[in-house]
N, C-alpha and C positions, 0 to 999 in steps of 0.2 A: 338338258344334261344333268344326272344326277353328282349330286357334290361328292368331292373323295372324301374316304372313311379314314379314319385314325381312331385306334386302338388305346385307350386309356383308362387307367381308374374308373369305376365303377361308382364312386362314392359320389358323384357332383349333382348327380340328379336322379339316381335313382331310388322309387318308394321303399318306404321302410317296413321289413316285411314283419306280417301279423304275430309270426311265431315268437317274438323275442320280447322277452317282459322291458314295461320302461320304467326310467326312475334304477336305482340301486347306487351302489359303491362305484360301477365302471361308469353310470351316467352322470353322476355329481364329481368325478376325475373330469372326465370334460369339462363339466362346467367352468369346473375351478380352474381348471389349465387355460381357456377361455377367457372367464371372467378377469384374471389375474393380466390376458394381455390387451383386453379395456383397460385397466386398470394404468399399465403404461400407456397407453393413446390419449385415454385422459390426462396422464403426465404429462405430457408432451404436447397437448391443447395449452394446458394452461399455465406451463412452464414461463413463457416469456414475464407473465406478471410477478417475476421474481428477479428474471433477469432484466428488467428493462431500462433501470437506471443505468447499470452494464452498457447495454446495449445502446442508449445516448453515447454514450462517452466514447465506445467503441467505433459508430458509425456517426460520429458527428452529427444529427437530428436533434430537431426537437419533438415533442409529444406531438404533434402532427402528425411528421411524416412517421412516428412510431405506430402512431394506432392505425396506420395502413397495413402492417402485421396481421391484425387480428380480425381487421374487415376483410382482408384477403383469405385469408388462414377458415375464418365461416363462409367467404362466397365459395371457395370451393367445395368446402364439405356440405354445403346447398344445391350445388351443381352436382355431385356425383350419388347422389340421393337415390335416384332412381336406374342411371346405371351400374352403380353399386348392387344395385339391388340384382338388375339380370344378369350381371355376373353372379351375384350368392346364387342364383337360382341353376346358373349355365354350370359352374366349376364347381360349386359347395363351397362349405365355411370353411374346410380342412384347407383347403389352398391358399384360401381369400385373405383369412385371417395372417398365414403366413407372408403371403406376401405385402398384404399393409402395414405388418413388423418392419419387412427388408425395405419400403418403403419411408418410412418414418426414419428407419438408420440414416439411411443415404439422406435424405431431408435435415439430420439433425447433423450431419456429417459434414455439409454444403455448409451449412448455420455456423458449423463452428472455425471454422476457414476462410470464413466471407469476411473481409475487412473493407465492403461498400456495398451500398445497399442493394442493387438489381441482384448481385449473387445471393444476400441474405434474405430478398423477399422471392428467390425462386427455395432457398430451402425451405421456408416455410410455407409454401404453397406443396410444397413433396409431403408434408407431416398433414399437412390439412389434406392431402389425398389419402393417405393410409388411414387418416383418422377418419373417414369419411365410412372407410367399407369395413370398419370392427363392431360396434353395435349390432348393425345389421344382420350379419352370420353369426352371429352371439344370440339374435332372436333365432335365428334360422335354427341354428342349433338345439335351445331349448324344447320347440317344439316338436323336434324327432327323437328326441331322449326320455323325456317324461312327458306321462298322464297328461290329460288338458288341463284336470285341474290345479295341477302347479304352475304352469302356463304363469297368472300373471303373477304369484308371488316369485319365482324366478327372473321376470322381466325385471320386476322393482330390487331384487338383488342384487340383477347388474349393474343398475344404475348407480345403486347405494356403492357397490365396492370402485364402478368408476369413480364416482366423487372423494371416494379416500384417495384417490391418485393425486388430486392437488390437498392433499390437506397430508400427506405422508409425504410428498416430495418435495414442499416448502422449504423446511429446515436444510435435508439433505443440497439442495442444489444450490440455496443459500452458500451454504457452507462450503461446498465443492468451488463456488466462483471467488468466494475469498482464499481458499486455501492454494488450489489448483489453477487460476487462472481460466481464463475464456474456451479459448481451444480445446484442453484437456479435459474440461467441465464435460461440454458437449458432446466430444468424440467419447467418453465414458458412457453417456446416456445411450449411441447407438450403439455402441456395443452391446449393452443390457438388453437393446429393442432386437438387436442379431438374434443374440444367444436365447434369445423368449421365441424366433421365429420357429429356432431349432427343436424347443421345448414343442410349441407346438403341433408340429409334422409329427416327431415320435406319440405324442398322444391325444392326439383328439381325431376322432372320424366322423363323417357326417352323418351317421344313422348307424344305430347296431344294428350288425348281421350283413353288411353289403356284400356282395358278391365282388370278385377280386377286380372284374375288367367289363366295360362294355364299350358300346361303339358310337360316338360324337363324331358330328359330320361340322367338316369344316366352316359350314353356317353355322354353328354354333349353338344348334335344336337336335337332339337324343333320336334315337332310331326309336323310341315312344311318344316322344311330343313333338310335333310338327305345328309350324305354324310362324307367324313373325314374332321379334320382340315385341315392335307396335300391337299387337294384337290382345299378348301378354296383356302389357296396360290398362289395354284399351279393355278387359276382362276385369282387369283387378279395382279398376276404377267405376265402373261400373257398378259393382257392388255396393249397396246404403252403406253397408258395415264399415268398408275403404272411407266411404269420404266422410261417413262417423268421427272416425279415429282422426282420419286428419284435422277435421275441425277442430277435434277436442283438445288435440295436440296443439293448433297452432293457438286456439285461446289460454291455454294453461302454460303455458312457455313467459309469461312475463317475467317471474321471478329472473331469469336471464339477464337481463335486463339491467336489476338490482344489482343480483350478485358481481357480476362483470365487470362494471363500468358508473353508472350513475346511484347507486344504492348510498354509497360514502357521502360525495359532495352533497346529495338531496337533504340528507341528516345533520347535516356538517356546518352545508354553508345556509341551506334552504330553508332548513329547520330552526337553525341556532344550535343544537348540540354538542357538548364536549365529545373531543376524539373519545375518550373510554367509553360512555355510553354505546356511542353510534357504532365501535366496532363490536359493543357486548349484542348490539342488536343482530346485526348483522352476522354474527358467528351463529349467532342461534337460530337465525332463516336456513343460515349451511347445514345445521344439525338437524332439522327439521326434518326435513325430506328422508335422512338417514331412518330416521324411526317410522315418521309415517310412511314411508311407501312400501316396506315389507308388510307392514300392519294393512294396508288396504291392498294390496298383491295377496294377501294373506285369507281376506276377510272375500274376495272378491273371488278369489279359488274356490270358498265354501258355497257360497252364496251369488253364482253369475246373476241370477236374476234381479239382484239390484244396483249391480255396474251403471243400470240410466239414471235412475236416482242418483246414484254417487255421483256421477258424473254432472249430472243437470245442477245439482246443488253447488257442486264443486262452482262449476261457471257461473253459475246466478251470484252467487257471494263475492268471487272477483269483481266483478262485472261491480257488483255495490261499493266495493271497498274504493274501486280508480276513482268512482263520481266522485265518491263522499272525500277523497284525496284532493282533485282538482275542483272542487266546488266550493271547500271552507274557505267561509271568511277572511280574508288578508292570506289567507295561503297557509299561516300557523297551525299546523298540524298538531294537537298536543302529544306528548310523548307514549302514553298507552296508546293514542289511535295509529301512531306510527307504529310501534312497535307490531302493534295487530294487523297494518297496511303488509309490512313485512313477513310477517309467519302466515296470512292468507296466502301470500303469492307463493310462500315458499311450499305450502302444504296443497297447493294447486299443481306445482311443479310435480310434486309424489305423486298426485292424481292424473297426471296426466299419464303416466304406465299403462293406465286403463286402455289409452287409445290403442295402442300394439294387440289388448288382448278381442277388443270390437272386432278390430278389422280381421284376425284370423280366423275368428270364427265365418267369416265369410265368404274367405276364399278357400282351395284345395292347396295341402300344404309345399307343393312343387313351386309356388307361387311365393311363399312365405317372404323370399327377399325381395320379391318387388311392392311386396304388402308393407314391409317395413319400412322401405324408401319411401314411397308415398308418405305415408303418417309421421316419417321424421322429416319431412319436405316442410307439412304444415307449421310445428315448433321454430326451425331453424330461422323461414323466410318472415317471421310474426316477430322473431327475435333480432333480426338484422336491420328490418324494418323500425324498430321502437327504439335499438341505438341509436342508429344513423339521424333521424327524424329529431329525435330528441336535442342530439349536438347541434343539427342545423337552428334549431328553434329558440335555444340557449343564446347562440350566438346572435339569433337575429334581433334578441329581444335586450340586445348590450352587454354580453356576457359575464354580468354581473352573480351571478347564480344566487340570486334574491330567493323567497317563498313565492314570490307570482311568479318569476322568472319557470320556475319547477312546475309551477301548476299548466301554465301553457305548455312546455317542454312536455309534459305526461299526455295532452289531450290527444296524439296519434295512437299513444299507446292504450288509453283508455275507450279510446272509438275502435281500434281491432279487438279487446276483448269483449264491447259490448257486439260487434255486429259478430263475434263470435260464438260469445253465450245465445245469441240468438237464434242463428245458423244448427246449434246444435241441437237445441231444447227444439226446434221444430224437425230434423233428423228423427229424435230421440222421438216425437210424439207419432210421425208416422209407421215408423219400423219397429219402433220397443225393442231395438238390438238386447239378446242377453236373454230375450223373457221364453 
């Protein structure tokens, strides 16, 4: 039996036709209207590291059951990785992106109403699902709008202007939880994430020129592509370029790690450092990535054919900096090689953008959100991996968070970039992606 037909937008999946120039005034309006609702998801990621003393005192916890939040909050934006994706591919970014807005609301909405915790950690499992599927059709996007060779300095754009969402929404929600109170705080912020879902639908389409209507079949495959999701994948995986990027992505993902969670106490308590230094360090890993990764987005646009080299170098240098971390002497890291430990990872982070623009050249761009899924599957699950790992190993070693203490705690995260950079650098020797 053939599946019933339903009549819908045209924009979710169909090619983008030849006639229409890319790149201009109406394709950087999208971006921006786009990028800007990255921008609140990344609010909204990493919102709670402001609210969280709050959030003790509201839900009676301690730091424990608190950082079940954020472990929750990444398994799901881990988990919808690649369903995300064949939704970008099924519906387009025009929908997707809207509805991970109204999702985030409702998420933030639940958060701010919750006074125990099963309610408060189902709303933030709702913000880690909308947060899950913005990236993604944010790639999808770029690459039906403009030339290839903007491709990856746009990639590293979005990322730069998501990362101004936690460093622009600091002060403000600071300030809104003292002035305003808990509830009010929160239900302001889904509103913002509403009224941006609105912004969206009126301006962003999934490709210039789409035709007004076609015909999606209730299996959820276009009356031109036929086939399963599994198939999908199973295509996109396939591809050297796909598991290129992933790998590149999940070895260059440590910076995460840092910035997150263990980057402060490592300097703090591991190190000996005064708080001033350790957060001047740390501020400057954050700014990092802002400069470099339009700069190698930038550099990598002109010049694809030495994205392996960039890329290989990138990992070989991590890969040296974790030894050389967990290897010294009594654990005492000196202050410049910390510092340097720090803006490697951070400038690996930037580097990793690379992996989005491997994998696309790989596949056909109907594909694009299952290609992003993948490649941000590798980052995520390499970064949830090296928290987790890390706290268990802390703890097991008398939670004293000594310099050997740190250097054991590092050694899972140092054996996934090593067997990472290695994974890659032999990818990179067979296929020459880029060349």
């Amino acid at each position: 039996m053939k599946p019933a037909v339903l009549t819908v937008p045209a924009e979710a999946s169909a090619p983008r036709p030849p006639s229409h120039p890319l790149g201009g005034r109406r394709a950087w309006t999208v971006w921006g209207v786009a990028a800007l609702a990255y921008l609140i998801a990344f609010f909204h990621r990493t919102s709670l590291g402001v609210a969280s003393l709050a959030a003790q005192q509201r839900f009676g916890v301690g730091a424990t059951a608190l950082s079940m939040f954020v472990i929750l909050q990444l398994g799901v934006y881990l988990a919808m990785q690649i369903p995300g994706g064949l939704m970008a591919d099924r519906f387009g970014p025009r929908r997707m992106i809207g509805v991970a807005l109204v999702i985030m609301a409702l998420g933030e909405t639940v958060f701010a109403f919750a006074t125990a915790m099963p309610l408060a950690i189902a709303g933030r499992v709702l913000v880690g699902l909308g947060d899950a599927m913005t990236f993604l059709n944010i790639i999808r996007l770029i690459a039906a709008w403009f030339p290839r060779r903007r491709f990856a300095l746009l990639t590293a754009m979005t990322a730069m202007v998501g990362s101004l969402g936690q460093v622009v929404g600091t002060v403000p929600l600071s300030a809104g939880l003292h002035a305003y109170g808990w509830t009010r705080t929160f239900v302001g912020i889904s509103v913002i994430s509403g009224a941006m879902a609105v912004v969206v639908w009126l301006f962003v389409r999934n490709h210039p020129g789409a035709p007004m209507e076609r015909s999606i079949s209730l299996s959820g495959t276009s009356d031109e592509k036929k086939g399963s999701a599994l198939a999908d994948i199973r295509a996109v995986f396939a591809a050297r370029g796909t598991r290129t990027g992933l790998w590149t992505h999940f070895t260059l993902s440590s910076f995460t790690v840092l910035a997150t969670l263990w980057g402060y106490p490592y300097l703090v308590k591991g190190l000996g450092m005064a708080p001033g230094p350790a957060r001047l360090i740390l501020t400057l890993g954050a700014a990092t990535p802002m400069a470099a990764a339009p700069l190698l987005g930038w550099f990598a646009g002109r010049r694809p054919d030495l994205r392996g080299r960039l890329i290989t170098s990138a990992v070989i240098t991590l890969a040296v900096a974790w030894l050389v971390a967990i290897t010294w002497p009594g654990g005492h890291l000196p202050a410049p090689l910390a510092l340097l430990l720090v803006l490697i990872n951070a400038v690996g982070s930037a580097a990793s953008m690379l992996a989005f623009d491997l994998a696309r050249d790989s596949n056909p761009p109907e594909r694009g959100g299952i290609v992003s899924g993948i490649v941000n599957l590798g980052g995520f699950s390499s970064t949830i991996a090296g928290l987790l790992t890390a706290g268990v190993l802390l703890d097991a070693t008398g939670g004293g968070y000594g310099p050997t203490a740190f250097q054991v705690a590092f050694i899972p995260i140092t054996g996934l970039v090593v067997i990472g950079a290695v994974r890659v650098t032999m990818l990179m020797r067979r296929s020459r992606p880029g060349r």
